[in-house]
C-alpha positions in Angstrom: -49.0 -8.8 -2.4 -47.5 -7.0 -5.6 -48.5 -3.5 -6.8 -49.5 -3.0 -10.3 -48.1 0.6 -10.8 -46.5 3.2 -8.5 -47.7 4.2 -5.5 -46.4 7.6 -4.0 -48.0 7.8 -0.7 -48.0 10.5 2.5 -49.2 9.4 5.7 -50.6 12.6 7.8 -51.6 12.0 11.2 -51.4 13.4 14.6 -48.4 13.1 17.3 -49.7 9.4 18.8 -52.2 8.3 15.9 -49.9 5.5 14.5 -48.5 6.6 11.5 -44.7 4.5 12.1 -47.6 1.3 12.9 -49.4 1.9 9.3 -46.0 2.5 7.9 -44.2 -0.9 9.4 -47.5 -2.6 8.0 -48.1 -1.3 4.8 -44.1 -2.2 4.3 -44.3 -5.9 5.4 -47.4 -6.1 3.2 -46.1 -4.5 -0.3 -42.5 -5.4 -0.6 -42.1 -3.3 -3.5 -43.1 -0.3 -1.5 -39.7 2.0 0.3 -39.6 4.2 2.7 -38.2 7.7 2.5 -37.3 9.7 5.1 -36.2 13.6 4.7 -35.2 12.9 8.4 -32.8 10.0 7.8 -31.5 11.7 4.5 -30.7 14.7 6.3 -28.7 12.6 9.3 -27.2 10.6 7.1 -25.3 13.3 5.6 -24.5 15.1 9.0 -22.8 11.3 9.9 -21.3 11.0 7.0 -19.5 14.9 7.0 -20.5 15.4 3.4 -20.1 19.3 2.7 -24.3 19.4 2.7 -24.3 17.5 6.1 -22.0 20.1 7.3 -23.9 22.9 6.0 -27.2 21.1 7.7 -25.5 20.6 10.9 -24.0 24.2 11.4 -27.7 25.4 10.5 -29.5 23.3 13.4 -27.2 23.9 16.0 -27.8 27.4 15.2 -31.3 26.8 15.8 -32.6 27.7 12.2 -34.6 25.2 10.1 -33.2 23.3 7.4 -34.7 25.1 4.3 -37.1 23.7 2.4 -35.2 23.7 -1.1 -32.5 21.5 0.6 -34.9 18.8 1.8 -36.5 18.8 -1.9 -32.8 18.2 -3.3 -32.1 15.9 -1.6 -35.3 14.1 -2.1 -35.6 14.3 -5.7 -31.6 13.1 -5.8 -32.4 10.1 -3.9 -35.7 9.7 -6.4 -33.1 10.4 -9.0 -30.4 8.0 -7.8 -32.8 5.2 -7.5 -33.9 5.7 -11.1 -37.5 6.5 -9.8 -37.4 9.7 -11.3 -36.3 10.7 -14.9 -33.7 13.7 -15.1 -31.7 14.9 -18.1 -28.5 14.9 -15.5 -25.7 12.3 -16.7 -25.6 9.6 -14.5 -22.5 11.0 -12.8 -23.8 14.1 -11.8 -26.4 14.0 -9.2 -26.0 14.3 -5.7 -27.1 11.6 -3.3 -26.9 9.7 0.0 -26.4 6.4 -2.3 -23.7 7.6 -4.9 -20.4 8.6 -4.3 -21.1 12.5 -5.5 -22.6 13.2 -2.3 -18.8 12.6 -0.6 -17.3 14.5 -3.3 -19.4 17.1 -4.2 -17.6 20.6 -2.6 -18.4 24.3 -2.5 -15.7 26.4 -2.6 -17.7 29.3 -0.3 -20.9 29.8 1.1 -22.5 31.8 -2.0 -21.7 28.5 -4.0 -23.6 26.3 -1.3 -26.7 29.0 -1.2 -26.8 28.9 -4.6 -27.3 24.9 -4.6 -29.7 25.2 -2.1 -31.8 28.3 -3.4 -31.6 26.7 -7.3 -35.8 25.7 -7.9 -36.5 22.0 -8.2 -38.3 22.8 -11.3 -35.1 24.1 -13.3 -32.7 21.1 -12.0 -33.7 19.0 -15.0 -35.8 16.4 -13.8 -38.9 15.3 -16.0 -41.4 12.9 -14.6 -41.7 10.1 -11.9 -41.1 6.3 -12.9 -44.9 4.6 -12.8 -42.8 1.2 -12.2 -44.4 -0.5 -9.6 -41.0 -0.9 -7.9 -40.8 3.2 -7.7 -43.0 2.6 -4.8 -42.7 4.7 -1.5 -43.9 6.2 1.3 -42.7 9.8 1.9 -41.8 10.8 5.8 -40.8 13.9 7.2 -42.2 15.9 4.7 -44.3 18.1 3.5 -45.4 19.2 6.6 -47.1 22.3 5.1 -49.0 23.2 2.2 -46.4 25.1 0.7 -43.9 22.4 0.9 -46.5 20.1 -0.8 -46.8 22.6 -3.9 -43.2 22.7 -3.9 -43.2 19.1 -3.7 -45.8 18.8 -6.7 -43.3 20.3 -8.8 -41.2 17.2 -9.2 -42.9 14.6 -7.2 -46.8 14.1 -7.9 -47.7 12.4 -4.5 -50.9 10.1 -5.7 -52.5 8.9 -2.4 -52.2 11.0 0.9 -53.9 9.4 3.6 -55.1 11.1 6.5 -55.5 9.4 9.9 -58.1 9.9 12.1 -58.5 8.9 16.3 -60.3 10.9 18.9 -58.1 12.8 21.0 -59.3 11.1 24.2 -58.2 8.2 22.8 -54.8 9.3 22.2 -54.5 11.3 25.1 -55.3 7.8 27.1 -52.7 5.8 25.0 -50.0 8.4 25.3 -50.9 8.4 29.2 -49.7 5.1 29.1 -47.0 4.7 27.4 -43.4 4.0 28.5 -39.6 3.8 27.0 -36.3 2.0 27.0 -34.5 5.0 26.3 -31.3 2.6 25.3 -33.4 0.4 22.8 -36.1 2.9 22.3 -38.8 -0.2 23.0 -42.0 1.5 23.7 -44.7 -0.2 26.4 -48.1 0.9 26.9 -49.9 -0.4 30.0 -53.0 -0.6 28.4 -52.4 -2.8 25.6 -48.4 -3.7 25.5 -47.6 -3.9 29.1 -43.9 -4.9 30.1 -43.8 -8.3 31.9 -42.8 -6.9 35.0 -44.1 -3.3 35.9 -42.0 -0.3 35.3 -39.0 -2.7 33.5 -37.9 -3.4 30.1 -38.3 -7.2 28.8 -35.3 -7.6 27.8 -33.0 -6.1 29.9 -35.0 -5.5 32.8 -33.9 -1.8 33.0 -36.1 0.6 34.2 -38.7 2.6 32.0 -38.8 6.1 31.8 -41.9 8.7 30.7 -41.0 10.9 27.8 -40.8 15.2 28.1 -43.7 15.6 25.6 -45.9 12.8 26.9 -47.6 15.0 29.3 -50.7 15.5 28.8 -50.2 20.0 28.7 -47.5 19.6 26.0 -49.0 16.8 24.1 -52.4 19.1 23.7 -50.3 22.0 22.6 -48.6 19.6 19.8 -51.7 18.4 19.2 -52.8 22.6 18.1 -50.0 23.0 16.2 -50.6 19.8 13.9 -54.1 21.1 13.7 -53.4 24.3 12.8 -50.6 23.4 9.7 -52.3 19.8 8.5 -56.1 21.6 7.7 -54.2 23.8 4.9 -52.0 20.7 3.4 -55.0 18.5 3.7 -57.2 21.1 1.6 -54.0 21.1 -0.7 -54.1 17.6 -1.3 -58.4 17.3 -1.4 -57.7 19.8 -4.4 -55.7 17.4 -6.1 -57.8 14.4 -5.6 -55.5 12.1 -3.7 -56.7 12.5 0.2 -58.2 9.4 1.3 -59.4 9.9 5.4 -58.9 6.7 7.6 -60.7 7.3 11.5 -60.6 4.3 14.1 -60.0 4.0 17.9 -56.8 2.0 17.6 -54.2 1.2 14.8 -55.7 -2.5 14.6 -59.0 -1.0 13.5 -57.5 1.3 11.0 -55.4 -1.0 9.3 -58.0 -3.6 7.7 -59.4 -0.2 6.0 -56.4 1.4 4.9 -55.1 -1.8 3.3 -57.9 -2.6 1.7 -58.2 1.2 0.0 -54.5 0.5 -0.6 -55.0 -2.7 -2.5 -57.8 -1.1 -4.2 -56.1 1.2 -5.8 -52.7 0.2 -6.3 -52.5 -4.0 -6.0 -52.7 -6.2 -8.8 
């Protein structure tokens, strides 16, 4: 099905609601719709030993968060790059993971480097988003918090934020459930997705393992944290006028809804 303008979209859900499910549908459903990842960004640079993903690397194995400004730079470059988002930079000038700049972009110290990262998003040149239907994506990683979304909303106007919604129970029981190839990363539940044989991966037929944080004490405690920073960035959103709230028992009863809301406001 083909859009009819641009859809900038956020998915917000908790730890074990489905939000990579909704994400994997809405893309097979909407070719013209991307996904962006401040996670992937952020790796690819580290991988590719750019002078940012060496900055970002020394940073987390300090144990300090990547800041904020850095994420949104290298967002809106990628926005840029893509030509999803107008900017008064020459075409030569920007720094992304899919031009050439972001390999030969250097900083001859670290004042130089904090100075790049520090520099607000609002001053960098860029002017409005692309309403092309092809500008289409669906924002990961970030904003986690309502002051990343303002931030966010100085370049970027996000235009449909959708929240999803599943009792606790319910994900406490799926998450109970649930099993991994660590090799692979195949995820079994043996509730609805069991593995042909007990306890062993369908392909390989290695054993499954549980993961750290799928205990049912950590998950809760995950589960607080998400509660406690989402209410503030969902109010954010509400205020603007783009939260739409999705609730079912299982990703195969959220999805009809969501992609009919999607369609409704988006598809041609």
């Amino acid at each position: 099905m083909r859009l009819r303008k641009a859809a900038r979209v956020i998915l917000v859900g908790a730890p074990g609601v489905g939000k990579g499910t909704q994400s994997e549908r809405l893309l097979h459903r909407f070719p013209q719709l991307s996904s962006i990842s401040s996670g992937d960004l952020l790796r690819h640079n580290v991988k590719q030993r750019t002078p940012l993903g060496i900055k970002v690397e020394s940073t987390m194995k300090a144990g300090l968060l990547v800041p904020d400004d850095l994420i949104l730079r290298l967002i809106n470059n990628e926005l840029n790059q893509r030509g999803w988002l107008y900017s008064s930079h020459p075409a030569g000038n920007v720094m992304t993971l899919a031009s050439c700049a972001v390999e030969t972009q250097s900083f001859s110290n670290d004042a130089d480097m904090a100075a790049f990262i520090s520099h607000p998003a609002h001053t960098r040149g860029y002017g409005s988003p692309s309403e092309d239907p092809s500008a289409s994506f669906l924002l990961d990683g970030f904003p986690r918090t309502a002051a990343q979304a303002e931030r966010l909303d100085e370049t970027i106007p996000i235009n449909m934020v959708v929240s999803l919604k599943t009792p606790l129970q319910v994900i406490m029981e799926r998450i109970s459930g649930r099993w991994v190839h660590e090799a692979s990363g195949r995820v079994y539940n043996t509730t609805f997705n069991p593995p042909k044989v007990a306890g062993h991966d369908d392909v390989t037929g290695e054993p499954l393992v549980r993961r750290a944080d799928d205990s049912e004490e950590v998950y809760r405690q995950r589960w607080k944290k998400f509660e406690e920073t989402s209410e503030p960035l969902l109010e954010h959103y509400a205020r603007k006028g783009v939260l739409w709230e999705v609730e079912g028992m299982s990703s195969d009863e959220i999805t009809p809804k969501l992609m009919r809301e999607f369609e409704r406001r988006f598809a041609e």
